[in-house]
C-alpha positions as CSV (number, residue, x, y, z in Angstrom):
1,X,64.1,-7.7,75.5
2,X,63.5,-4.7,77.7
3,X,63.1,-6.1,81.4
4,X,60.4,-6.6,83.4
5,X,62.4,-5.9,86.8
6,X,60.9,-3.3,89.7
7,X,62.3,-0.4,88.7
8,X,65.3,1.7,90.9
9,X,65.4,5.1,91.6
10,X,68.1,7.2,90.4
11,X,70.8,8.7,92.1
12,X,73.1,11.7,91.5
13,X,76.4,11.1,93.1
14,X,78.7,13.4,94.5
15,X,81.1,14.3,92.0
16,X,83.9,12.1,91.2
17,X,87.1,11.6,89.4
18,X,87.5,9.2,86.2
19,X,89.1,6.0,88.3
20,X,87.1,6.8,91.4
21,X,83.7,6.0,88.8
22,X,85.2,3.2,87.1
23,X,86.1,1.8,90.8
24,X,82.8,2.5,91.7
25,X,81.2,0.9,88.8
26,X,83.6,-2.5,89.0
27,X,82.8,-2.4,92.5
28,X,78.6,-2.2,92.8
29,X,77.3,-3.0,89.2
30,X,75.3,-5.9,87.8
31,X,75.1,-6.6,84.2
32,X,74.5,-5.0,82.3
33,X,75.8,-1.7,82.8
34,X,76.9,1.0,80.8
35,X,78.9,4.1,81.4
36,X,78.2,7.0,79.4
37,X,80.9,9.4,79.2
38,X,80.5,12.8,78.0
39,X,83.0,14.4,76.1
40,X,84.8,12.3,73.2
41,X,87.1,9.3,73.8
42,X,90.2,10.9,73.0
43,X,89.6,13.6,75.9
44,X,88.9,11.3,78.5
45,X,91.4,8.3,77.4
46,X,93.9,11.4,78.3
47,X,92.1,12.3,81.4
48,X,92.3,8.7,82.5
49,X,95.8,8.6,81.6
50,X,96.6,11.5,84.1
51,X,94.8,10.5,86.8
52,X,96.9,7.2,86.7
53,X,99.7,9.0,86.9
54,X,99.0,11.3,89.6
55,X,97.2,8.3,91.7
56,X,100.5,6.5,91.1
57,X,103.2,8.7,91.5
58,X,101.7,10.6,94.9
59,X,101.4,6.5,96.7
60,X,104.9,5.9,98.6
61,X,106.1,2.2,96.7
62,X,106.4,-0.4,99.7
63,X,107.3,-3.3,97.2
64,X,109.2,-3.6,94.3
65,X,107.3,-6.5,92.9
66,X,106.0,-4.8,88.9
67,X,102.5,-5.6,90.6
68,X,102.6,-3.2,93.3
69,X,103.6,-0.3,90.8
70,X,100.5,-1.0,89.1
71,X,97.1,1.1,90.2
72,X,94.7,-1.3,91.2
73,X,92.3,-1.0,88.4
74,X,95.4,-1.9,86.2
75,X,95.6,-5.0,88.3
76,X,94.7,-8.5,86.7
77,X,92.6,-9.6,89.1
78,X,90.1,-12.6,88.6
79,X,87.6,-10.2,89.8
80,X,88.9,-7.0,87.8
81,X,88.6,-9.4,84.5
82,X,85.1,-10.4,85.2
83,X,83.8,-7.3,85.5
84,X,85.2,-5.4,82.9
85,X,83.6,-7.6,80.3
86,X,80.1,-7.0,81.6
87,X,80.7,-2.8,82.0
88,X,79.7,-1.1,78.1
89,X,81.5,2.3,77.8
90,X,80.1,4.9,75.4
91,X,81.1,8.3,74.6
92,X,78.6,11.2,73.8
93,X,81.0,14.5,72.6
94,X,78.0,16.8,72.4
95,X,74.4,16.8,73.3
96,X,72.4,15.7,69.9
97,X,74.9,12.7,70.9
98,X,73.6,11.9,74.0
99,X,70.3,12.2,73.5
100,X,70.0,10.3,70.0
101,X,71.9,7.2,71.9
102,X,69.8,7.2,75.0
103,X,66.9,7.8,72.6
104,X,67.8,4.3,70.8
105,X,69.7,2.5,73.7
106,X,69.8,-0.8,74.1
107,X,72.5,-2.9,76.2
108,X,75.4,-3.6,73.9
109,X,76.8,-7.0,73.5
110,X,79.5,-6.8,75.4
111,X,77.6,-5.7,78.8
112,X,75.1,-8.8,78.6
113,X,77.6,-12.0,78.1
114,X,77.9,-12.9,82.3
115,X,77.5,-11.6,85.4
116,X,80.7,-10.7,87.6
117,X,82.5,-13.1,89.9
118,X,81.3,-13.1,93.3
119,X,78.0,-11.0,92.7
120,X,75.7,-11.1,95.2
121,X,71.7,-10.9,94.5
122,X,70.0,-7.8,95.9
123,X,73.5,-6.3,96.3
124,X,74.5,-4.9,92.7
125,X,72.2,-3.4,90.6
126,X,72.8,-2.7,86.6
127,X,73.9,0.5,86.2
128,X,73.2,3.5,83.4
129,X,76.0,5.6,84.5
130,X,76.2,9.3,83.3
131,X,79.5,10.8,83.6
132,X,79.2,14.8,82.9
133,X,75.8,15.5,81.7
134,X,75.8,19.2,83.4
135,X,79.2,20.0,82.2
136,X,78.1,18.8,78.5
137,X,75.0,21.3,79.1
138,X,76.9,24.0,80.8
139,X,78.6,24.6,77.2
140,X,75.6,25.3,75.6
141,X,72.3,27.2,74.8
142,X,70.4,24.4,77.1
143,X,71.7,24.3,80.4
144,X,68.2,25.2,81.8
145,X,65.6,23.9,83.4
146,X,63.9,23.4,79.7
147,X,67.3,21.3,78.4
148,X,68.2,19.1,81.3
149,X,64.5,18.0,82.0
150,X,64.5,17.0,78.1
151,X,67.9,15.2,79.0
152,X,66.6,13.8,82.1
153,X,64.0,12.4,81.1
154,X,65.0,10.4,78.0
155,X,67.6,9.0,80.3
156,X,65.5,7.7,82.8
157,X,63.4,6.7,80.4
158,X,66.0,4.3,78.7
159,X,67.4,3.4,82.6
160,X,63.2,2.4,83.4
161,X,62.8,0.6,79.9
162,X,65.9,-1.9,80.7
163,X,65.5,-2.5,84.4
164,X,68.7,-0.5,85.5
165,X,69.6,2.5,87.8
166,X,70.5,5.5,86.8
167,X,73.5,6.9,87.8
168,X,74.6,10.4,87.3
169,X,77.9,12.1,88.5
170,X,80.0,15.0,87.3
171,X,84.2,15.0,86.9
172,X,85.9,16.6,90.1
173,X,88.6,17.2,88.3
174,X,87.0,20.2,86.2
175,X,84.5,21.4,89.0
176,X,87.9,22.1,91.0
177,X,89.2,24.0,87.7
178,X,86.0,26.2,87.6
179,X,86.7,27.2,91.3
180,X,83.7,25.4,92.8
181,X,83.2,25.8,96.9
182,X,84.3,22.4,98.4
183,X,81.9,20.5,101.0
184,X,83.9,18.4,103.4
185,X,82.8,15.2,103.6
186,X,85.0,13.1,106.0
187,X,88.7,14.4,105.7
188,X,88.3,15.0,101.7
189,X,86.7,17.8,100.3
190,X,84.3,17.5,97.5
191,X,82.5,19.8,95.0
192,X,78.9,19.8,95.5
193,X,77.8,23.0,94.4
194,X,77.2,21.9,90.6
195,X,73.7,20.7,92.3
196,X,73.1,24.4,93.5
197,X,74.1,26.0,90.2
198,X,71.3,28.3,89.3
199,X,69.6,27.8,85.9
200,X,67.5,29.8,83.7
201,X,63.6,27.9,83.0
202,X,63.6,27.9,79.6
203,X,66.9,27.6,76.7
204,X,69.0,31.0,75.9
205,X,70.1,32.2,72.9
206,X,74.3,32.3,74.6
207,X,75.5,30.3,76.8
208,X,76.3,30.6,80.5
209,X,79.8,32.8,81.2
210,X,81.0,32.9,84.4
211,X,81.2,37.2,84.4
212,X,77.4,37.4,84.5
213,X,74.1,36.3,86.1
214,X,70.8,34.8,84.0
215,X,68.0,37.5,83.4
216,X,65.0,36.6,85.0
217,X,63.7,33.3,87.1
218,X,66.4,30.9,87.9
219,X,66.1,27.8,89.4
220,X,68.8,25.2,90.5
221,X,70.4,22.6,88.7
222,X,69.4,20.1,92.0
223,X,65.9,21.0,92.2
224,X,65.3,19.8,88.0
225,X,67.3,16.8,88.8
226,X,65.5,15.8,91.9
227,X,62.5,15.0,89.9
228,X,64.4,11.9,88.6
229,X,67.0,11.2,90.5
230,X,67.9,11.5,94.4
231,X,70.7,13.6,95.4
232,X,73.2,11.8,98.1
233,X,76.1,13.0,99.6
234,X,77.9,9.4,100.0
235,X,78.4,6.9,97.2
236,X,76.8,4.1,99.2
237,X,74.2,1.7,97.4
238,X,70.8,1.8,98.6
C-alpha cells in the first residue's frame, strides 16, 4: 500500500560518479529504495566496471590480503549484504521508459523484504534515486522546461505516493566529457553547471547541439527543477 508517511522534499545532488551513488545509496537509504538509472543496463554494467578499475588501480596496495585488493563496495560486509537486498535497481534506456515506469511504480519485491543492519530511525530515509534524467533529456526533442516539468512531476509524484525522497543526480563522468566548468568544492572539483544549462520553455522539433544557442526565451535547467526538488552543493542528509 502506498504510505501514509510525512512527505520529504527532494534533493538534486551534485553530480556524481556510478560507485560514488551506489556508496551514497548503501550508506543513507531506508527501505525501500530504488535507483533508477538511465541509460540501458549494458551501458552502465560497463561504466560500473570502469570505474572499479580506475578506483582500484590509482589506490597504492598496503596489504596483500585478496580483501584489500577488493573496492569496498565489492567487500562482503555484514552491512554491504544487508543493504544491497533492500536497494531495487531499474534501468530506463529512453524517456517513454522512464516515464511509463514511474507512471506505474510501485516498490519491487526485492526493496521491501528488511531493513538494513544498523539503521537508525529519523536517520535514513527511503530513497527514489534518479541517475541521469537531464542527460536522458539532453538527447532529445524535450529537454525544456515543457519536458522535464512533465518528467518532474510524475517522479515526485510516484516519490510523494510511497513515502520516499526523491533523489536526482547526474554521471560526472560524462559532464567532464562534455567539457563542463568545474566548481571546487573542498579539494575536488565538481560539475555543477548541468543546473545552469539553459533550456528552451516549450519542446523543439531538434535537439540541443553544442555549436548553437536556443531561439527565443530560455530558462535554466535549475530553476524548472527547483520547483520539486532542492538544489545542494554537499551530499549531506537533511
Amino acid at each position: 500500500m502506498p504510505s501514509h508517511c510525512s512527505h520529504q522534499p527532494g534533493q538534486a545532488l551534485p553530480p556524481m560518479r556510478c560507485l560514488e551513488l551506489i556508496d551514497y545509496v548503501l550508506h543513507n537509504h531506508e527501505s525501500p529504495t530504488t535507483i533508477i538509472i538511465c541509460s540501458s543496463r549494458e551501458t552502465f554494467l560497463k561504466t560500473l566496471h570502469l570505474s572499479l578499475q580506475a578506483d582500484t588501480t590509482s589506490e597504492e596496495p598496503t596489504s596483500t590480503t585478496a580483501n584489500n585488493q577488493l573496492h569496498p563496495l565489492l567487500l562482503p560486509t555484514i552491512h554491504q549484504l544487508a543493504a544491497s537486498k533492500t536497494v531495487e535497481l531499474a534501468f530506463a534506456p529512453n524517456l517513454p521508459h522512464l516515464r511509463a515506469y514511474l507512471a506505474s511504480y510501485t516498490p519491487g519485491r526485492s526493496s521491501v523484504l528488511g531493513k538494513p543492519v544498523s539503521a537508525k530511525p529519523g536517520n535514513r530515509i527511503p530513497m527514489l534515486a534518479i541517475y541521469g534524467l537531464l542527460a536522458l533529456h539532453r538527447a532529445t526533442t524535450e529537454y525544456s522546461v515543457q519536458g522535464l516539468s512533465r518528467s518532474l512531476a510524475v517522479a515526485a509524484e510516484a516519490a510523494h505516493t510511497w513515502g520516499m525522497q526523491l533523489i536526482l543526480t547526474e554521471d560526472a563522468d560524462s559532464l567532464e566529457l562534455r567539457n563542463m566548468e568545474p566548481v571546487v568544492e573542498g579539494e575536488r572539483a565538481v560539475s555543477q553547471n548541468c543546473w545552469k544549462e539553459q533550456v528552451p520553455l516549450l519542446n523543439s522539433s531538434i535537439t540541443l547541439s553544442s555549436d548553437r544557442a536556443w531561439a527565443g526565451r530560455t530558462v535554466e535547467v535549475g530553476a524548472v527543477v527547483a520547483k520539486w526538488c532542492r538544489i545542494t552543493r554537499e551530499r549531506n542528509m537533511s
